[in-house]
KOLDO-895452 format. One record per residue: residue number from 1; residue in three letters; x, y, z of N, C-alpha, C, O in turn. Coordinates in steps of 0.2 Angstrom, whole numbers. Atoms other than C-alpha are relative to their C-alpha. Layout:
# KOLDO-895452
   i  aa   n.u   n.v   n.w  ca.u  ca.v  ca.w   c.u   c.v   c.w   o.u   o.v   o.w
 NUM Ala     X     Y     Z     X     Y     Z     X     Y     Z     X     Y     Z
...
***
This chain:
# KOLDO-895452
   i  aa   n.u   n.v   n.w  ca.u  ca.v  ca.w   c.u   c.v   c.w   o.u   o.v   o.w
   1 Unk     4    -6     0     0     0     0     4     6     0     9     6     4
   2 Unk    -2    -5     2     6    16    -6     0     6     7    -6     7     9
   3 Unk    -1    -4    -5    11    30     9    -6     3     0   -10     1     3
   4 Unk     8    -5     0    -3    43     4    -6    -5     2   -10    -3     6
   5 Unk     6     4    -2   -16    27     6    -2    -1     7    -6    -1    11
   6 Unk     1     0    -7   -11    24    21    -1     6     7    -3     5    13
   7 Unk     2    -4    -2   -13    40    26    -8     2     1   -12     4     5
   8 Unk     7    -1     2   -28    42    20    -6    -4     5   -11    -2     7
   9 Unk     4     2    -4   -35    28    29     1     2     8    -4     3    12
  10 Unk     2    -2    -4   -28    33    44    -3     7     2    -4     8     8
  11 Unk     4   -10    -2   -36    53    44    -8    -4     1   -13    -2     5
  12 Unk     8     1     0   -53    41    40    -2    -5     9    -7    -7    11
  13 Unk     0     5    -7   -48    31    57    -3     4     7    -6     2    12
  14 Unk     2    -4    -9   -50    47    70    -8     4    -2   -12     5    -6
  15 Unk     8    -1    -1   -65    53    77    -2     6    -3     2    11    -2
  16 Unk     3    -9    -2   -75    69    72     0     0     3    -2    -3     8
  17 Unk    -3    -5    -6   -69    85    78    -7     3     1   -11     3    -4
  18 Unk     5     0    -1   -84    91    88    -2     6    -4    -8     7    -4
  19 Unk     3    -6     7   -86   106    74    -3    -3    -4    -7     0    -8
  20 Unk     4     3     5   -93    93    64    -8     0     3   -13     0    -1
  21 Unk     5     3    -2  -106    91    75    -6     7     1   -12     6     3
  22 Unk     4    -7     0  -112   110    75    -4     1    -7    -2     0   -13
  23 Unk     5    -1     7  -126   115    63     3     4    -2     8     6     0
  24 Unk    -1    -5     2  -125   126    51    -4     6    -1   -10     6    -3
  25 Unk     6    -8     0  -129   146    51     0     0    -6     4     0   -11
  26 Unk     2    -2     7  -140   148    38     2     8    -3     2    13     0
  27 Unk    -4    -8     5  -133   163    24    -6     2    -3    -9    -2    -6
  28 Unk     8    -3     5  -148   173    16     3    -2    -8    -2    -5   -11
  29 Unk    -1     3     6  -139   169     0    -2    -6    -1    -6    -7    -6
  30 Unk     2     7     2  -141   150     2    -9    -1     2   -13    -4     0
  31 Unk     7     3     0  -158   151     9    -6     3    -6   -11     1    -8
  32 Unk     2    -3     8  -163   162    -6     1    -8    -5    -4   -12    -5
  33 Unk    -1     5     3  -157   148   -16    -3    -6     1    -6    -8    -4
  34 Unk     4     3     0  -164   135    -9    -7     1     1   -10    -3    -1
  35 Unk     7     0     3  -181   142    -9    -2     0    -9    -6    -2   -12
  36 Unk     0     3    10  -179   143   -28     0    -7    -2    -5   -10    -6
  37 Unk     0     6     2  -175   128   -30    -2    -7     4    -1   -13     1
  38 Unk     5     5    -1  -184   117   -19   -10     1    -2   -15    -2     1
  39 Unk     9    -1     4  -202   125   -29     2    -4    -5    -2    -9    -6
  40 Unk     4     5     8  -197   117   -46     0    -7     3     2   -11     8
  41 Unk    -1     8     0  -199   101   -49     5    -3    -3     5    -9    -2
  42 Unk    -3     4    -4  -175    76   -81     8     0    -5     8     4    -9
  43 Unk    -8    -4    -1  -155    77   -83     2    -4    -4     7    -2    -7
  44 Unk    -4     3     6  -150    64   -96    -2     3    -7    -8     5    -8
  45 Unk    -1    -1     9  -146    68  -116    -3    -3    -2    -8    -1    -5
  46 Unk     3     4     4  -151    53  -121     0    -5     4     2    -5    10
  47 Unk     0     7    -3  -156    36  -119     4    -5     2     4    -7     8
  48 Unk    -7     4     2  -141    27  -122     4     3     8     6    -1    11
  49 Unk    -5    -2    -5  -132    39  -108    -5    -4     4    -3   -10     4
  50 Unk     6     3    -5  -147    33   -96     3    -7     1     6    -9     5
  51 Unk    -1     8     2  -145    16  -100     7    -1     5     7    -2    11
  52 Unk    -5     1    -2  -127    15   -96     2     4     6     7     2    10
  53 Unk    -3    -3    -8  -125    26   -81    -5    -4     4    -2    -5    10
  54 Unk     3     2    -5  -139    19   -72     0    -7     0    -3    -9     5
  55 Unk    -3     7     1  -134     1   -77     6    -1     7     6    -3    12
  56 Unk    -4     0    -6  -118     5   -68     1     1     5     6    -2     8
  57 Unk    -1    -1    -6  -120    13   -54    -5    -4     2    -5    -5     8
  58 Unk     5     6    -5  -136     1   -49     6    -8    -1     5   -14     1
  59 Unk    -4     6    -1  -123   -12   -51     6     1     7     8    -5     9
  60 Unk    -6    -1    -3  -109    -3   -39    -6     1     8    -5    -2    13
  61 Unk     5     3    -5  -126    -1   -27    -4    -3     3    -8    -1     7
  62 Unk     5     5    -3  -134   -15   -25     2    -1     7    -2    -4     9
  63 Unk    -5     5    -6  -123   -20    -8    -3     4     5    -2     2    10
  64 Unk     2    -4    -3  -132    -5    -2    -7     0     1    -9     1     7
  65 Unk     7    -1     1  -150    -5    -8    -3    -6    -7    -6    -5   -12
  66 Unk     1     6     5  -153   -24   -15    -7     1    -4    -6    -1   -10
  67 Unk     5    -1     2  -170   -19   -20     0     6    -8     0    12    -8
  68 Unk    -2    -5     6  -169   -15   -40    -3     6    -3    -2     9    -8
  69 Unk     4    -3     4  -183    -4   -43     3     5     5     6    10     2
  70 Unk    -5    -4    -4  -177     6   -27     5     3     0     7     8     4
  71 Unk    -6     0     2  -162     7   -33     0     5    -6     4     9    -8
  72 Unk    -2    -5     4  -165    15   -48    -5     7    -1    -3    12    -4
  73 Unk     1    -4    -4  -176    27   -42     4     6     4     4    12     3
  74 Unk    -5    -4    -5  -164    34   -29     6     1    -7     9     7    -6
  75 Unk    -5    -2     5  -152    35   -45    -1     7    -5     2    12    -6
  76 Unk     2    -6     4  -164    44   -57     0     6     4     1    11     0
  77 Unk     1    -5    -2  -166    56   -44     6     5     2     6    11     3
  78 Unk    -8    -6    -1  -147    60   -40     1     3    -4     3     9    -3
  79 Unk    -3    -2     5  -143    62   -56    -6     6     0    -4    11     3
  80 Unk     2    -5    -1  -159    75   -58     2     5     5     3    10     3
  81 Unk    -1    -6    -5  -155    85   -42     9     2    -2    11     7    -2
  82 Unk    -7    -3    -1  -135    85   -44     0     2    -7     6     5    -8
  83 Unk    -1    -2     7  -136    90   -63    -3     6     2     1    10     1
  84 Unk     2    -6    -2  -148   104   -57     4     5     3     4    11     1
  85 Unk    -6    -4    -5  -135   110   -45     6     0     0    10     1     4
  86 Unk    -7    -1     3  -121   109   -56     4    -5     3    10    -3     3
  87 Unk    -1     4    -4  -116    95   -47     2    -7    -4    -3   -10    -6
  88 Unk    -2     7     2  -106    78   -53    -5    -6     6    -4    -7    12
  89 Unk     3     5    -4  -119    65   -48     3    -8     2     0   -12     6
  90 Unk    -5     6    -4  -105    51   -45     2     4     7     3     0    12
  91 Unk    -1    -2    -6  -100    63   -31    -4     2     4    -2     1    10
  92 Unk    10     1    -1  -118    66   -27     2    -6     7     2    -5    14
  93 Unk     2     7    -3  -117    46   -22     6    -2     8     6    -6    13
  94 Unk    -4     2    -6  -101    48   -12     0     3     7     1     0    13
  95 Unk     3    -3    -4  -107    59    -2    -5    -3     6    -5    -3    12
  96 Unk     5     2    -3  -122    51     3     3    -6     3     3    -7     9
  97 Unk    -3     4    -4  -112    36     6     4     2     6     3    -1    11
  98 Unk    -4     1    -9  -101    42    19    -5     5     4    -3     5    10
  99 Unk     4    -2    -7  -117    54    28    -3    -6     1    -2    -9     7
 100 Unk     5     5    -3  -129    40    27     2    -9    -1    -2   -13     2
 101 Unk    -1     5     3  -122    25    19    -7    -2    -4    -9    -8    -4
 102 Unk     6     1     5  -138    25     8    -7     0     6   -11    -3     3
 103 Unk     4     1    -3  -151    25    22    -4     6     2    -2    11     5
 104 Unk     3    -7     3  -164    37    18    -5     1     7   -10     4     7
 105 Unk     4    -2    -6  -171    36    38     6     2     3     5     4     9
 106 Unk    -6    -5    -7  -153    42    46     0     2     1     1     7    -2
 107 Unk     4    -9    -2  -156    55    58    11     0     5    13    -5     8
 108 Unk    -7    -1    -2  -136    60    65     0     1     9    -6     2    11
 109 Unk     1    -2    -6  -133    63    82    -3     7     5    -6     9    10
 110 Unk     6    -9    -4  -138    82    81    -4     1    -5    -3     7    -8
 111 Unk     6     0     4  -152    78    71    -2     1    -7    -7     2    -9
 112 Unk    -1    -1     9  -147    79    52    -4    -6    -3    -6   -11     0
 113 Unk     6     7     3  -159    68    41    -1    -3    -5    -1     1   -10
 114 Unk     0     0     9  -160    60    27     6    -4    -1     9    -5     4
 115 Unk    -4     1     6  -148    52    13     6     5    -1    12     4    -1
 116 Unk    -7    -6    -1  -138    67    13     0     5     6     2    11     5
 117 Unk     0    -4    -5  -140    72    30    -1     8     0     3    13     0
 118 Unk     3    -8     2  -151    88    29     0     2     8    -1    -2    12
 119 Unk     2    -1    -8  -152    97    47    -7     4    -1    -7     8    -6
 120 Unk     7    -2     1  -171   102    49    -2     5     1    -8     7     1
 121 Unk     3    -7    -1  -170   120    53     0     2    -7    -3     7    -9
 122 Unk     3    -6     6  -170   124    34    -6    -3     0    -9     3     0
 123 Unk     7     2     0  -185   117    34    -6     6     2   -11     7    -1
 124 Unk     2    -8    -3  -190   134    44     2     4    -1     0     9     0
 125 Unk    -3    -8     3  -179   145    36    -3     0    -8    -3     5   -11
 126 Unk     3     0     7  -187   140    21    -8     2     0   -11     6    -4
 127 Unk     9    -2    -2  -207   142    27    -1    -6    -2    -6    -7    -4
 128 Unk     6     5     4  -209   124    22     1    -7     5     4   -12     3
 129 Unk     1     5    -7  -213   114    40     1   -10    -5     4   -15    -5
 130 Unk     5     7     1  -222   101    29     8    -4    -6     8    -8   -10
 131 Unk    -6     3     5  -205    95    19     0    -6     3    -1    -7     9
 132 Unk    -2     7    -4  -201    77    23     9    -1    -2    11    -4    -7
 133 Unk    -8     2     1  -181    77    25     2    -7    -1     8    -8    -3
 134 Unk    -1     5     0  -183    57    25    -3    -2    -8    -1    -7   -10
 135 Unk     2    -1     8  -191    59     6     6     2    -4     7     7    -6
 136 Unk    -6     0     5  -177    56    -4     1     6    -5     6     9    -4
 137 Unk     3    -6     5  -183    69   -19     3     6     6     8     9     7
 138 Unk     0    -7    -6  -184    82    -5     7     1     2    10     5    -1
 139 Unk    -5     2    -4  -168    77     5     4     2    -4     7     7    -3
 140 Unk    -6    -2     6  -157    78   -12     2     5    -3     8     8    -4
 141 Unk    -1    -7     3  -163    93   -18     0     6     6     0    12     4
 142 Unk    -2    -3    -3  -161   102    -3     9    -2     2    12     3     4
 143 Unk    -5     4    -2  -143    92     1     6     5    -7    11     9    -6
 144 Unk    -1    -1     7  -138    96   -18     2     8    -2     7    11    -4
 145 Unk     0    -8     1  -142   115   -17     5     3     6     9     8     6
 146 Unk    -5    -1    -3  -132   115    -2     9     0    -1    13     4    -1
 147 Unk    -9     0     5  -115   109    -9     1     4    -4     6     8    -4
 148 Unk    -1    -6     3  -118   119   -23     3     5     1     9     7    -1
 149 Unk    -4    -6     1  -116   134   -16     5     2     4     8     8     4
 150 Unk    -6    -1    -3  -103   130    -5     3    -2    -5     8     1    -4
 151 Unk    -5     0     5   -94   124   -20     2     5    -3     7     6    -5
 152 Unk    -2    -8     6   -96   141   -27     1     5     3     4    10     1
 153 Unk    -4    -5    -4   -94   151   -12     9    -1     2    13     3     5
 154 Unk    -9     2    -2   -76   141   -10     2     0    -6     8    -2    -7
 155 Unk    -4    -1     6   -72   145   -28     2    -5    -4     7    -5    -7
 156 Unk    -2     8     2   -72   125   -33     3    -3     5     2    -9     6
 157 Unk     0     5    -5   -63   120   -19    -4    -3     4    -8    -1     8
 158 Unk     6     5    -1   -71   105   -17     1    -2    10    -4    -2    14
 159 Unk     0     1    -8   -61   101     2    -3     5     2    -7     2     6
 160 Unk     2    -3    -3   -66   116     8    -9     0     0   -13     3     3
 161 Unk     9    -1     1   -85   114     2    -1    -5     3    -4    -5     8
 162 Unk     3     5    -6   -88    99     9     1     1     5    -4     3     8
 163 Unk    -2    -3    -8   -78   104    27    -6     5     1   -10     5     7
 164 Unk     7    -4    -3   -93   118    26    -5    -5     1    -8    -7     6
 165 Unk     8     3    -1  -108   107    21     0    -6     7    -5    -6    10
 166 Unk     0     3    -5  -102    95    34     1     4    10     1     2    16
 167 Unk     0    -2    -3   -99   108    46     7     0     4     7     3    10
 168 Unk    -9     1    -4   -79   105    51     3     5    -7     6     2   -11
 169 Unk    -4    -4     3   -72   120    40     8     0     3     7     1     9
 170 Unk    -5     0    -1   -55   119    43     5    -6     2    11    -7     3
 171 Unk    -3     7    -1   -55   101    46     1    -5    -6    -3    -4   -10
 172 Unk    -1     4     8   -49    88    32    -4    -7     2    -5   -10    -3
 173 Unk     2     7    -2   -56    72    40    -5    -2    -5    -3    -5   -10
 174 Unk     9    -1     4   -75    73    31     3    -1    -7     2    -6   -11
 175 Unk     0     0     7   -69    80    14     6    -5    -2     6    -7    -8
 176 Unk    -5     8     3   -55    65    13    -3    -5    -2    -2    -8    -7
 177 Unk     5     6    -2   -68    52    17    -3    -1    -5    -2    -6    -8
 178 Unk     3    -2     5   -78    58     4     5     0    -7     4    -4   -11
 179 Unk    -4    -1     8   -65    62   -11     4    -9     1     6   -13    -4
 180 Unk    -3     6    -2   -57    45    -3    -7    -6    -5    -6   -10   -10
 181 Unk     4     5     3   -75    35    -8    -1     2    -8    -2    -3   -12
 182 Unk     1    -3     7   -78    46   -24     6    -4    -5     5    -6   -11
 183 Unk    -5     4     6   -63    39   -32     3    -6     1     7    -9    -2
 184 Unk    -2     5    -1   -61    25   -24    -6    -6    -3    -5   -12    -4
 185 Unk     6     4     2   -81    18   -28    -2     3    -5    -3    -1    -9
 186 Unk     4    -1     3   -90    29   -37    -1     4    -5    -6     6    -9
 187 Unk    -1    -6     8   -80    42   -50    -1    -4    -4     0   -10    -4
 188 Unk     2     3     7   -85    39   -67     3     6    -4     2    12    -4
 189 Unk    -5    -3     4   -72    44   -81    -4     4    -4    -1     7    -8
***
């Protein structure tokens, strides 16, 4: 195993630093944004790409979400909410895997919900009590619109965008974990 690998696994070995575990102050810009974009309500070219992306990645998921109709559901959906939000839907998936490992009922220790771990106050910062953060659809495009614009408030830094949307800015542990399973499972050339 190659030095950086092992580094790698070990950064993914220690605990989150308790900043991860603090919410996030909502920005009038992001919640601007997210109210735009969880009113609207699909992302492939063609058939052919469809076919072939959602063939592969329901194959790289099953170990997650054995259930194939389930399975491609939760796909078609990524790819609409992370192409919406400018967003690589292989990275979408990495994400999710390391907040929830695909479990679209996991609620975090301080209360994050969802697939992509949503914390429930936007929910109120948006006016929209009745959201269901365990509603995958929902969950995504609120999750989605988040990274977003932490990608674009960090200027493409990708490490520093994830360290916000998870709440550890300044910490590397998260955004490793994450570009660690991204290219380790689930980039796509």
């Amino acid at each position: 195993m190659q030095l950086p690998r092992l580094l790698l696994l070990a950064l993914l070995a220690l605990p989150l630093p308790a900043a991860a575990s603090l919410p996030q102050a909502p920005e009038p810009e992001l919640r601007t944004l997210l109210q735009r974009t969880v009113a609207e309500a699909d992302s492939f070219s063609d058939r052919f790409e469809a076919e072939v992306w959602l063939l592969d990645m329901s194959t790289r998921l099953t170990r997650y979400l054995p259930d194939h109709a389930e399975r491609l559901n939760l796909l078609r959906t990524v790819h609409r909410e992370a192409n919406k939000a400018g967003l690589r839907p292989d990275l979408v998936l990495a994400v999710i895997h390391a907040e929830s490992r695909f479990d679209r009922f996991a609620i975090s220790p301080v209360g994050a919900q969802g697939m992509m771990q949503v914390m429930p106050f936007w929910k109120a910062e948006l006016g929209r009590p009745q959201d269901n953060l365990t509603d995958n659809a929902t969950n995504l495009r609120y999750g989605c619109t988040i990274l977003s614009y932490y990608l674009k408030k960090e200027k493409g830094d990708l490490s520093r965008a994830l360290a916000r949307y998870n709440g550890s800015l300044g910490q590397y542990r998260y955004p490793s974990k994450v570009i660690g399973l991204w290219h380790d499972f689930w980039y796509v050339k």
